[in-house]
PATORPA-649256 format. One record per atom (N, C-alpha, C): residue in three letters; x, y, z. Coordinates in Angstrom, 3 decimals, decimal comma. Layout:
 type       px       py       pz
  ALA        X        Y        Z
...
END
This chain:
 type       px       py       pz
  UNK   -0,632   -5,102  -20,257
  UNK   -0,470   -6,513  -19,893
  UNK    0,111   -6,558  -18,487
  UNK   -0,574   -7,181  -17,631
  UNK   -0,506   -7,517  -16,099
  UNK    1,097   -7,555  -16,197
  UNK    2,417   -6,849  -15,351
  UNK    3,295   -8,209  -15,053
  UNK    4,063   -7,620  -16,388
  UNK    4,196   -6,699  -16,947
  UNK    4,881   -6,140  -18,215
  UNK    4,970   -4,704  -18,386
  UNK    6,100   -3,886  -17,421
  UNK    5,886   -2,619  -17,570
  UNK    7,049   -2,168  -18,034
  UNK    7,463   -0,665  -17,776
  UNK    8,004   -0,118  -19,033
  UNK    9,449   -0,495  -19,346
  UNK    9,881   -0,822  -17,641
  UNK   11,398   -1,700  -17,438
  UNK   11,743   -2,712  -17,956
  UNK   10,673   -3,449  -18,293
  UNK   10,867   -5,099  -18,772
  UNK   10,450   -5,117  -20,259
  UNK    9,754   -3,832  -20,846
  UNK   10,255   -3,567  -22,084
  UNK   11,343   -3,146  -22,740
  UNK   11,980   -2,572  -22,451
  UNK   13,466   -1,778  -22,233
  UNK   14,232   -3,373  -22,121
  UNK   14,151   -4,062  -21,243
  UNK   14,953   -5,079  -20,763
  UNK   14,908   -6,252  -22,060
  UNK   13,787   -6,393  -22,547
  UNK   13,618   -7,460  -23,265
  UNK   13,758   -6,653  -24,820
  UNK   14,079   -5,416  -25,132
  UNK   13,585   -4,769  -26,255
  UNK   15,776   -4,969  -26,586
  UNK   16,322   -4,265  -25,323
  UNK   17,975   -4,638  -25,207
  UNK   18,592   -6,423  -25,717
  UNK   17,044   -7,169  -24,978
  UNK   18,034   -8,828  -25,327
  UNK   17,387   -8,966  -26,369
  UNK   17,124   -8,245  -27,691
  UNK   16,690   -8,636  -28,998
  UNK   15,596   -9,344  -29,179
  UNK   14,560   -9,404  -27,728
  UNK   13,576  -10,873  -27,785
  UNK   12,579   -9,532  -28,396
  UNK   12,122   -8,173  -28,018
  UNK   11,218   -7,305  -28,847
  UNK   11,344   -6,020  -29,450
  UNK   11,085   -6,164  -31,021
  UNK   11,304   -5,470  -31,482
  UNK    9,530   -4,810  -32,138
  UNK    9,100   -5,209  -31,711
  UNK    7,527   -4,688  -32,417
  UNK    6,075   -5,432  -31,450
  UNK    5,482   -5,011  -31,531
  UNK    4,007   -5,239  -30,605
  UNK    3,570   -6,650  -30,860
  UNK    3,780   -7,184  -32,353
  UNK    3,506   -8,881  -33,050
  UNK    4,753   -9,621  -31,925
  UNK    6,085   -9,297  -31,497
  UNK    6,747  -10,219  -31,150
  UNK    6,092  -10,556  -29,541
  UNK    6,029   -9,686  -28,820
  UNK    5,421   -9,986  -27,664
  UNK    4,060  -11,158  -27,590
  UNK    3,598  -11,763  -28,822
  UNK    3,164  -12,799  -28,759
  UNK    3,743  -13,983  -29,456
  UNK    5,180  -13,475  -29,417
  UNK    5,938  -14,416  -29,556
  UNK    6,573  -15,196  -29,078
  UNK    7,016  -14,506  -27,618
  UNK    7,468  -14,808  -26,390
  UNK    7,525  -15,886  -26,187
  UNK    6,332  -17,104  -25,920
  UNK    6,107  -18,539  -25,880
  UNK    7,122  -19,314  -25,990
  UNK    7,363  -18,608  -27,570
  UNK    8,344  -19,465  -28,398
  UNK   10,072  -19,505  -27,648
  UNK   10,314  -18,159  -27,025
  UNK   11,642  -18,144  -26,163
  UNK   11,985  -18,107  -24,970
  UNK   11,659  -18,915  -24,680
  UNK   11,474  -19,383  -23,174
  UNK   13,300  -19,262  -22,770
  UNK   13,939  -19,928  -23,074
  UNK   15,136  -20,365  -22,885
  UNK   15,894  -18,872  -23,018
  UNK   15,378  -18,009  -23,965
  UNK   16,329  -16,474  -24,340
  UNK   16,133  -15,532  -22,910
  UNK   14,561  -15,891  -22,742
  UNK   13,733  -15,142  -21,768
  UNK   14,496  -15,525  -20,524
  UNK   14,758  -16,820  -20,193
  UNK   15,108  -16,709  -19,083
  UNK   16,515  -16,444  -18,632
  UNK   17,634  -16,921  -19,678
  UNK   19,088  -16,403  -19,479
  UNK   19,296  -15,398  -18,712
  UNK   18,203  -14,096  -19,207
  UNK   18,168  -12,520  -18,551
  UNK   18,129  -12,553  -17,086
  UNK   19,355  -11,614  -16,846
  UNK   19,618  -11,466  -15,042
  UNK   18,461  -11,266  -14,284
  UNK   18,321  -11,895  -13,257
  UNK   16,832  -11,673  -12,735
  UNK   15,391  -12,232  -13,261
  UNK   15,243  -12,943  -14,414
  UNK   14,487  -13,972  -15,118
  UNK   14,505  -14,711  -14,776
  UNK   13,223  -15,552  -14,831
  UNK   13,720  -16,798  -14,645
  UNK   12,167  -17,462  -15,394
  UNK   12,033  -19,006  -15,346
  UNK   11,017  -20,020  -15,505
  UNK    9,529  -19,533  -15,077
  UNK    9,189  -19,242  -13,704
  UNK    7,960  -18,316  -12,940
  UNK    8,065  -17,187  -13,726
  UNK    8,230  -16,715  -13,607
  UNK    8,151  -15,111  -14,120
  UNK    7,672  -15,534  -15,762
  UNK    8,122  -16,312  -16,384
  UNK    7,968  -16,670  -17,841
  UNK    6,710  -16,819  -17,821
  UNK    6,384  -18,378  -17,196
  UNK    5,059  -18,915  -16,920
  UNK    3,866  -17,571  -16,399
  UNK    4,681  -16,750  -16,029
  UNK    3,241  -15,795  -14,987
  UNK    3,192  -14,742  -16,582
  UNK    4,004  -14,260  -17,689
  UNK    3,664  -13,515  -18,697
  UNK    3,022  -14,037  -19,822
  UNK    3,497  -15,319  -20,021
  UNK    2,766  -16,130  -21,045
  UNK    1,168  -16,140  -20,416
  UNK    1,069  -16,593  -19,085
  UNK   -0,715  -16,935  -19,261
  UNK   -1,268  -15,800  -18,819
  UNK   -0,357  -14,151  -18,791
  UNK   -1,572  -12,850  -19,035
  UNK   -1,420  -12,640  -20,018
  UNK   -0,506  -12,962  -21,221
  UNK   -0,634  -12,715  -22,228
  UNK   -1,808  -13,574  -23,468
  UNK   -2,238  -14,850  -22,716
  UNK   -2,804  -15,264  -23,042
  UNK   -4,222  -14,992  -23,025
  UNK   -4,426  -14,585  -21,924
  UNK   -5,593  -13,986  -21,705
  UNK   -5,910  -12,303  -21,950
  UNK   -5,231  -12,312  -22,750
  UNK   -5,370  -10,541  -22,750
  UNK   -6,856  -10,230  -23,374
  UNK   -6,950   -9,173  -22,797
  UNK   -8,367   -9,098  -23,377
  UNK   -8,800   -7,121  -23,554
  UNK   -9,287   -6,251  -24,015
  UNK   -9,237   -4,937  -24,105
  UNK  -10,523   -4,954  -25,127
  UNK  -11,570   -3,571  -24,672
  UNK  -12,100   -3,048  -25,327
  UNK  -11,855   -2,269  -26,867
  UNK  -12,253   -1,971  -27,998
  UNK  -11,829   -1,629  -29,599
  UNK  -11,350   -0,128  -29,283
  UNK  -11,750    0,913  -28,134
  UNK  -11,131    1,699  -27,614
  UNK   -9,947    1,901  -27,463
  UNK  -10,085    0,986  -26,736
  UNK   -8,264    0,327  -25,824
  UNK   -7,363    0,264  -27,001
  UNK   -7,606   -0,497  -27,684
  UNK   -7,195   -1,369  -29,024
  UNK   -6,568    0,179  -29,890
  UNK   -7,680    0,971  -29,847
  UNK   -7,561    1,883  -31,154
  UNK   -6,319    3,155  -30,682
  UNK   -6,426    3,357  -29,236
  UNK   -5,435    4,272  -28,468
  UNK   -3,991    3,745  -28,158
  UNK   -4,266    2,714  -28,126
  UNK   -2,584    2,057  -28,030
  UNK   -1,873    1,990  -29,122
  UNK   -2,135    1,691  -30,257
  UNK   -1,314    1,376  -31,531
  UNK   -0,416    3,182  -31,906
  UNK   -1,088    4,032  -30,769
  UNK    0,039    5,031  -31,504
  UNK   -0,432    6,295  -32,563
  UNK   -1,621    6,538  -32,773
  UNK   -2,173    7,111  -34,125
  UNK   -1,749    8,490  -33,309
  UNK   -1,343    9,394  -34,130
  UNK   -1,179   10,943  -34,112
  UNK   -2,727   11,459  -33,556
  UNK   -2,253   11,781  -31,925
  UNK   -3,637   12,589  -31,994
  UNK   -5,068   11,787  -31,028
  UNK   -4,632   10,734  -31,545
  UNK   -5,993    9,892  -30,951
  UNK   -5,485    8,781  -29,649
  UNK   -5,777    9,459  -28,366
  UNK   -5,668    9,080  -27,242
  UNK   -6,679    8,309  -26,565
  UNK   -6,918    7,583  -25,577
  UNK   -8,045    7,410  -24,794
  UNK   -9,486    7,516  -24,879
  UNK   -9,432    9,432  -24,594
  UNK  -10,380   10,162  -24,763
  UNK  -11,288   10,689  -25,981
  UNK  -10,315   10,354  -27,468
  UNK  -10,759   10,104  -28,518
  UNK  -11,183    9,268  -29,454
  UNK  -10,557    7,766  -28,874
  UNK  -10,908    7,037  -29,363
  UNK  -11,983    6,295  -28,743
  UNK  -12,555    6,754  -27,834
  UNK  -13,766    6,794  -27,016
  UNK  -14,662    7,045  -27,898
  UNK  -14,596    8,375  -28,530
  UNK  -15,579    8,850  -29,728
  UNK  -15,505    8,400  -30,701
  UNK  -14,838    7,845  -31,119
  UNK  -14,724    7,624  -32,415
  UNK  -15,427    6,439  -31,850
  UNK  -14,759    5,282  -31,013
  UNK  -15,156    3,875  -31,033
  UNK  -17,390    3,753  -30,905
  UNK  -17,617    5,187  -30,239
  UNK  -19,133    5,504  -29,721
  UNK  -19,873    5,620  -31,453
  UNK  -18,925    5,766  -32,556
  UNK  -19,476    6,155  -33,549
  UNK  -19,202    5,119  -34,598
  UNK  -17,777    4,335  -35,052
  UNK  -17,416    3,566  -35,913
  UNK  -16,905    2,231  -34,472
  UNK  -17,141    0,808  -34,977
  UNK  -16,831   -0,698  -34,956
  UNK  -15,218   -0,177  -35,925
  UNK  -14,075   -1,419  -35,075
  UNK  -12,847   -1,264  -35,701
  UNK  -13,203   -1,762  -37,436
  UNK  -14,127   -3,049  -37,525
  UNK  -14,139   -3,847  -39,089
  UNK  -14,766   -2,461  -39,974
  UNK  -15,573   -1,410  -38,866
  UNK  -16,003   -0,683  -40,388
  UNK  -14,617    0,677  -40,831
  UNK  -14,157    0,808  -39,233
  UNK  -13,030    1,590  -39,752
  UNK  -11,694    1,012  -40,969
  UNK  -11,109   -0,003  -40,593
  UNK  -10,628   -1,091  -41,620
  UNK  -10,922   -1,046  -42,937
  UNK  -12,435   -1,024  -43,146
  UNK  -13,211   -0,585  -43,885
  UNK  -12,655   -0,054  -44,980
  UNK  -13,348    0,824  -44,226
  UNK  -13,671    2,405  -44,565
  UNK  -11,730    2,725  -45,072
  UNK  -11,232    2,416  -44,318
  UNK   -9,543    3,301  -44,625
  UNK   -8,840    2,610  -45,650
  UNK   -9,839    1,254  -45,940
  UNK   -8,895    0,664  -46,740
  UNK   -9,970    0,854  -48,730
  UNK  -10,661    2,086  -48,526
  UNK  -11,160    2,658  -49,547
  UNK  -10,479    3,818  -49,614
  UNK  -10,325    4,209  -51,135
  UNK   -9,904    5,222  -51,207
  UNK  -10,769    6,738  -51,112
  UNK  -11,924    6,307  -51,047
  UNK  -12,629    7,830  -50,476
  UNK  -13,126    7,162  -48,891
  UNK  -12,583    6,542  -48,334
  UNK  -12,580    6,523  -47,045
  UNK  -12,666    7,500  -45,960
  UNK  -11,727    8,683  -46,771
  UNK  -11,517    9,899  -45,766
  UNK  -12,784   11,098  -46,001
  UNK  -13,453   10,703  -47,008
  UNK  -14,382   11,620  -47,042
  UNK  -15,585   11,294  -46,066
  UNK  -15,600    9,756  -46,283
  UNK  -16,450    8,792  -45,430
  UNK  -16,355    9,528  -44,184
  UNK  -15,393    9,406  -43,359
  UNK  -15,002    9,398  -41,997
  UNK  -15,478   10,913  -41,612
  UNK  -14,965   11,835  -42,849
  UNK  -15,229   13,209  -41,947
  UNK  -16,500   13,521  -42,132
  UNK  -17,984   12,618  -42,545
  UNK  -19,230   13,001  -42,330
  UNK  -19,755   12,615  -41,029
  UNK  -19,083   12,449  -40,339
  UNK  -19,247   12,152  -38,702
  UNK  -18,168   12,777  -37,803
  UNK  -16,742   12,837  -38,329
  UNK  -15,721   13,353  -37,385
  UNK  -15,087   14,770  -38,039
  UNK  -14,163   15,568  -37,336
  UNK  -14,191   16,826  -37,840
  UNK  -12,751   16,524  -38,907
  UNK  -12,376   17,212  -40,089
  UNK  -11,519   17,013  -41,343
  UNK  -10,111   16,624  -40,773
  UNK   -9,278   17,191  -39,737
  UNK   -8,470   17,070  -39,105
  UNK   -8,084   15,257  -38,457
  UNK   -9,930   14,861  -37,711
  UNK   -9,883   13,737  -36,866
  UNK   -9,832   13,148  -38,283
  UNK  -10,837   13,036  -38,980
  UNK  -10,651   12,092  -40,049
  UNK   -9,332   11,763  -41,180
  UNK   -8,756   13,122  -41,118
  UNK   -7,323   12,349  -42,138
  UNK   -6,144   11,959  -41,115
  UNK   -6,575   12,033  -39,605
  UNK   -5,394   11,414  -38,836
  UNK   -5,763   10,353  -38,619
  UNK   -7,089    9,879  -38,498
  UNK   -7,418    8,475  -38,346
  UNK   -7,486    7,582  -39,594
  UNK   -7,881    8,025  -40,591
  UNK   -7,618    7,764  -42,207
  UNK   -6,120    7,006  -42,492
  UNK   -5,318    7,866  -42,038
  UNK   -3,238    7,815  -42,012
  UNK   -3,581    6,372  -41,273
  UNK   -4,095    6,915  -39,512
  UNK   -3,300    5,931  -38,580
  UNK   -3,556    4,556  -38,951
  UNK   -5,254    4,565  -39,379
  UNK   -5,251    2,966  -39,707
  UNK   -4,749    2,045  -40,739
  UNK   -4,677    3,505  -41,560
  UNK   -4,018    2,866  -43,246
  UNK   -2,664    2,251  -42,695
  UNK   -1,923    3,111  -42,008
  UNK   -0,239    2,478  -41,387
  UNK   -0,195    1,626  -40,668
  UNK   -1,475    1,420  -40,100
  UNK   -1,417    0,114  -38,860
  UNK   -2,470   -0,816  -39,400
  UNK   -2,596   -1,181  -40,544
  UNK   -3,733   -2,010  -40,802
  UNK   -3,422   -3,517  -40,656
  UNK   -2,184   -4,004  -40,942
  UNK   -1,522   -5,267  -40,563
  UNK   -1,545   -5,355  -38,957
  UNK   -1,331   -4,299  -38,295
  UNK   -1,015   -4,272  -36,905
  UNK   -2,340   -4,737  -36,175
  UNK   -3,465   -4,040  -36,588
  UNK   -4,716   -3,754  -36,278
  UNK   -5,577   -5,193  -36,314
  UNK   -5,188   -6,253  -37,517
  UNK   -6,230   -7,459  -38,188
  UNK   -5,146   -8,592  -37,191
  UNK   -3,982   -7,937  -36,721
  UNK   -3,213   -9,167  -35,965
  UNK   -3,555   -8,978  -35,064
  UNK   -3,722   -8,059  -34,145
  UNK   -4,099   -7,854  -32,801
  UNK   -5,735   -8,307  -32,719
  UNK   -6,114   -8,283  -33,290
  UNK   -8,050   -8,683  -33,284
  UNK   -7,903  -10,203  -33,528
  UNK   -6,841  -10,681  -34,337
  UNK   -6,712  -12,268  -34,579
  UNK   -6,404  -12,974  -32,864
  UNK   -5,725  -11,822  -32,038
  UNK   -4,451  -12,674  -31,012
  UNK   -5,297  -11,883  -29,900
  UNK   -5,883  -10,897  -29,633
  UNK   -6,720  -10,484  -28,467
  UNK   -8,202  -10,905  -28,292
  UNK   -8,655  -10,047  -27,136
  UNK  -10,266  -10,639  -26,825
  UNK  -10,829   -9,183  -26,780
  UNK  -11,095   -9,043  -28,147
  UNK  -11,482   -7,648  -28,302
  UNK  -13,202   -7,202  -28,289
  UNK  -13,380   -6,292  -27,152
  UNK  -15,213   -6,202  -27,392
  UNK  -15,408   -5,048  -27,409
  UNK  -16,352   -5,616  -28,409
  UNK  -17,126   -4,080  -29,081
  UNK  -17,922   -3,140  -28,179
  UNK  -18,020   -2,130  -28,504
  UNK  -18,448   -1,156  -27,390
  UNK  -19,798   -1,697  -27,463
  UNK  -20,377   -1,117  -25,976
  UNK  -21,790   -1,376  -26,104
  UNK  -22,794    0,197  -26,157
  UNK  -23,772    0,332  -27,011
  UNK  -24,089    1,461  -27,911
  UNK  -25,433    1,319  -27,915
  UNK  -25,628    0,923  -26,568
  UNK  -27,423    0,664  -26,028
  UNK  -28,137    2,197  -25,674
  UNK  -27,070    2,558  -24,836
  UNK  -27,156    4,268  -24,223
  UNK  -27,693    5,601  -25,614
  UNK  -26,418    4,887  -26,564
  UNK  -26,675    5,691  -27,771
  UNK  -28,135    6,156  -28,579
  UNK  -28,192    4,712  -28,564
  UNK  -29,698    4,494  -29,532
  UNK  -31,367    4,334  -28,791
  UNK  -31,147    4,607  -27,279
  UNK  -31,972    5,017  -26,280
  UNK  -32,511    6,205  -26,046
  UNK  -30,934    6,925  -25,673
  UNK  -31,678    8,122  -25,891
  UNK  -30,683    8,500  -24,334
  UNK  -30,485   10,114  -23,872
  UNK  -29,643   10,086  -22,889
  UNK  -31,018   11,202  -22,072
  UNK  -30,625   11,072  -21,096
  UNK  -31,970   11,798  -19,451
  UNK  -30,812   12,344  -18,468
  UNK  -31,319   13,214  -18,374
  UNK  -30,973   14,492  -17,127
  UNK  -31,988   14,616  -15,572
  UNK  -31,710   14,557  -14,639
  UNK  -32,711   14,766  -13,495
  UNK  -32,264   16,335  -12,763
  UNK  -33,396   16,568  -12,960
  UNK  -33,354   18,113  -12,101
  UNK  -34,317   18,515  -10,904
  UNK  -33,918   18,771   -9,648
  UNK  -34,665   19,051   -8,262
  UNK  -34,727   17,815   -7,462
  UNK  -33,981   16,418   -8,263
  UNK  -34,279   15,159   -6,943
  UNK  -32,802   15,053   -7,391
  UNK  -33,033   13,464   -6,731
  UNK  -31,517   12,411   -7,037
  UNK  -32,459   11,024   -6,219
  UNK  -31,924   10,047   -7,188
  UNK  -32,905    9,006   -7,076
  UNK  -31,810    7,171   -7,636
  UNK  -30,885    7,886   -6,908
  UNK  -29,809    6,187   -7,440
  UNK  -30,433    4,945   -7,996
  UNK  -31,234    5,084   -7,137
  UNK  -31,837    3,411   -7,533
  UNK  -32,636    3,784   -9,059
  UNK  -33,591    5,025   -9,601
  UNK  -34,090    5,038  -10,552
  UNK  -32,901    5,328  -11,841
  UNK  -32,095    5,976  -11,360
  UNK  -30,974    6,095  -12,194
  UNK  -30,196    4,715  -12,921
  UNK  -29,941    4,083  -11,927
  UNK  -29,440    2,515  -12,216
  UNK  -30,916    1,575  -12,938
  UNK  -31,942    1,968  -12,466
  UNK  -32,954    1,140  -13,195
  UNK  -32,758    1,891  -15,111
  UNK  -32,933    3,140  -15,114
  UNK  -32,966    3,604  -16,498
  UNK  -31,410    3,461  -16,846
  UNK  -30,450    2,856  -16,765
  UNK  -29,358    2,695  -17,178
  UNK  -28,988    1,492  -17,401
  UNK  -29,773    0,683  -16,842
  UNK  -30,328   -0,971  -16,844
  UNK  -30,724   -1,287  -18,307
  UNK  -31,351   -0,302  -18,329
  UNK  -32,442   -0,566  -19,602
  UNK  -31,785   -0,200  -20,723
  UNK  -30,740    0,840  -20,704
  UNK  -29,719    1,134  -21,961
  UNK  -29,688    2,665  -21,868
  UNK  -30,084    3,445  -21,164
  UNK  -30,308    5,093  -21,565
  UNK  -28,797    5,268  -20,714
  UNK  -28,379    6,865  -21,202
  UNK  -27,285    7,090  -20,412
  UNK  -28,178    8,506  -19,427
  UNK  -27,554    8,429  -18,157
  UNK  -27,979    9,394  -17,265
  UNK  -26,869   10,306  -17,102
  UNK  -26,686   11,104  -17,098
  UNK  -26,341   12,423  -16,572
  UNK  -26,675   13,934  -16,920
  UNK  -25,221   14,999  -16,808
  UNK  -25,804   16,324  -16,365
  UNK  -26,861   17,073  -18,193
  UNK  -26,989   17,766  -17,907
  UNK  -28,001   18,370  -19,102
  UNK  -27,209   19,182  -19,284
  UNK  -27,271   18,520  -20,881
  UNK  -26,082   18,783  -21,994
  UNK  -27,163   19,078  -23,701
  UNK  -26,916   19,707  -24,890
  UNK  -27,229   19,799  -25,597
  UNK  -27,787   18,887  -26,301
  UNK  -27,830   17,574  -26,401
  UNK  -27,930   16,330  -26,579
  UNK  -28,825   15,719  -25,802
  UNK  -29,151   15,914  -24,488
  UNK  -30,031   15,300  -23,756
  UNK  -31,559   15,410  -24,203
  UNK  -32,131   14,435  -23,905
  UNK  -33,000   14,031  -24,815
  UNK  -34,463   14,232  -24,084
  UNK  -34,372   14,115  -23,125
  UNK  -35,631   14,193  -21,399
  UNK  -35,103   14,884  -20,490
  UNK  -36,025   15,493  -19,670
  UNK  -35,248   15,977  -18,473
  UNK  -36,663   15,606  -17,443
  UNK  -35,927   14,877  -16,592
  UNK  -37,148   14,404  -15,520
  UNK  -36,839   15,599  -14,184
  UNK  -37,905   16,535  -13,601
  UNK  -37,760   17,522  -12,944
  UNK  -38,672   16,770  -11,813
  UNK  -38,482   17,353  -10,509
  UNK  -39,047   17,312   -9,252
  UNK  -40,632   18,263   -9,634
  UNK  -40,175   19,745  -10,251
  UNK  -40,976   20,921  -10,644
  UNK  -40,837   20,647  -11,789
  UNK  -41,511   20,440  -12,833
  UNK  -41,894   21,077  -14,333
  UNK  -41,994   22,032  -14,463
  UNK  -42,935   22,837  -13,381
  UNK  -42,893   24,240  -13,619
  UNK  -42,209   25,270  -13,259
  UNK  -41,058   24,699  -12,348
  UNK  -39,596   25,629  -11,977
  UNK  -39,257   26,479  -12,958
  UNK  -37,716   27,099  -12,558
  UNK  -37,068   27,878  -13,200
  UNK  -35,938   27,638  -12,289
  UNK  -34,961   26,371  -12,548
  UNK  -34,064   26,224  -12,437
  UNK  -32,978   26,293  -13,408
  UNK  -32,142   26,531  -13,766
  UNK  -31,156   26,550  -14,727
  UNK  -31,598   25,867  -15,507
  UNK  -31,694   24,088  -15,412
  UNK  -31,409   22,466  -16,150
  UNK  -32,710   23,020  -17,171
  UNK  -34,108   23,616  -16,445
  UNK  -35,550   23,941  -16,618
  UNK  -35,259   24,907  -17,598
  UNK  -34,777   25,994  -17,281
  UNK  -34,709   26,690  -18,101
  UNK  -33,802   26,435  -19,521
  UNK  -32,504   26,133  -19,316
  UNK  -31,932   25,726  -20,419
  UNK  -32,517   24,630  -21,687
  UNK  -33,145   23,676  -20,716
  UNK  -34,548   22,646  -21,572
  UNK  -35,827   23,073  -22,282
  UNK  -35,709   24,407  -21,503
  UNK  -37,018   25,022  -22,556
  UNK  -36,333   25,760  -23,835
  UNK  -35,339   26,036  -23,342
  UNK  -34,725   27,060  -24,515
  UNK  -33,977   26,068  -25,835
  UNK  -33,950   25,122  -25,442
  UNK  -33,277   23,799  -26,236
  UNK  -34,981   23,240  -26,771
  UNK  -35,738   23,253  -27,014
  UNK  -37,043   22,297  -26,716
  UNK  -36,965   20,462  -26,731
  UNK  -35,944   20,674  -25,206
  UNK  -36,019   18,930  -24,505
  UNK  -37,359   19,182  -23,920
  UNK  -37,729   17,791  -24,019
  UNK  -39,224   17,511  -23,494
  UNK  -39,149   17,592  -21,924
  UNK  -39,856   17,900  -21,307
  UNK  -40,087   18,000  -19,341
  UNK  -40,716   17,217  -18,979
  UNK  -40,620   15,906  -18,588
  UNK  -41,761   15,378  -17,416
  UNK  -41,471   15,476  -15,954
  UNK  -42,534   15,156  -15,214
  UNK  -42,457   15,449  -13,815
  UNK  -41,851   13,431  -13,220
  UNK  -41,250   13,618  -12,047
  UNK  -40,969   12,193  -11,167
  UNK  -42,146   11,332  -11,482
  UNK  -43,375   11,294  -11,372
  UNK  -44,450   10,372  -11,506
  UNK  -44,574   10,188  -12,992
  UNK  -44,588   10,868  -13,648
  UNK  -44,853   10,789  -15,402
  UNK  -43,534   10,002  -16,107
  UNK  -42,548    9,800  -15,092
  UNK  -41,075    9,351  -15,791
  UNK  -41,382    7,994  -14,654
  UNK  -41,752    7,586  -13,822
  UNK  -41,847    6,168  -13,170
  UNK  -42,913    5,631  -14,101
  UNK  -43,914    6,346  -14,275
  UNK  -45,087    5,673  -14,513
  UNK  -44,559    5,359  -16,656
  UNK  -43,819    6,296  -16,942
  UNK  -43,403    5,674  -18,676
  UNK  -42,810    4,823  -18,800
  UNK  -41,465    4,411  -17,986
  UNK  -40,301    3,534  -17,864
  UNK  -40,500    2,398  -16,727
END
């Protein structure tokens, strides 16, 4: 939250105004407590209330902040690329939930994410009530992901990324590999044959897409 860092948690956590992540949208309500505090004042109130109002974060964002053992940023990236928060909710609030979870994530990710949401599930349905939470977008996913090998072509890159595919380096997963040479023996070439990703040439990948 714009205008709310770790000092003015500390500061406001000392004048009893927060004790948990729900009170900070409580704030509104103590205007008068809020401002007593040395160095507070009326502006400063007015400037936290309307970013707090507008807060807004991706189900990512959402899922890495609450704290879960384990699941940072960079993991809840994956997870969010694979499960929507309503199906995790779900899912944790069944009791074979955790079996659910680890047919996509590894036994470890799934009974820490299993725990985290079960413990934060009040936390989780309030914050989605009081934020502007958006769902990942999972166009890239269900497209299909492309590698380019022997050019570089920005503008075609941004056109096939337009369209929903994800572009980058050639990875196990990659799905096409658009080559300058088809018939090279460049690494990307070679590793694509040994994987059997499909090869087209620059003209055969303008002229499909």
């Amino acid at each position: 939250i714009a205008g709310i860092g770790e000092s003015m948690i500390e500061t406001l956590f000392s004048a009893g105004l927060l004790r948990s992540i729900q009170d900070i949208f409580k704030l509104k309500k103590k205007k008068d407590e809020f401002c007593d505090i040395d160095g507070f004042g009326p502006k400063r109130f007015k400037h936290i209330c309307k970013q707090i109002d507008k807060l807004s974060c991706t189900e990512d964002q959402l899922l890495a902040a609450i704290g879960i053992k384990g699941i940072g940023p960079k993991t809840s990236k994956k997870i969010s690329s694979i499960y929507y928060i309503d199906e995790l909710m779900e899912m944790c609030d069944s009791p074979h939930g955790k079996e659910a979870l680890s047919k996509k994530l590894t036994p470890k990710l799934s009974e820490s994410l299993y725990k985290g949401v079960k413990d934060n599930y009040d936390l989780i349905k309030f914050l989605m009530s009081k934020v502007d939470v958006k769902k990942p977008n999972r166009k890239s996913e269900t497209l299909g992901k492309i590698a380019f090998t022997g050019f570089r072509n920005a503008e075609f890159q941004a056109y096939l990324e337009k369209l929903g595919f994800e572009v980058g380096d050639m990875r196990k997963s990659t799905n096409l590999l658009i080559a300058e040479d088809p018939n090279g023996k460049s690494t990307k070439l070679t590793k694509a044959r040994e994987l059997n990703i499909p090869i087209i040439s620059v003209p055969e990948a303008y002229e499909k897409f």
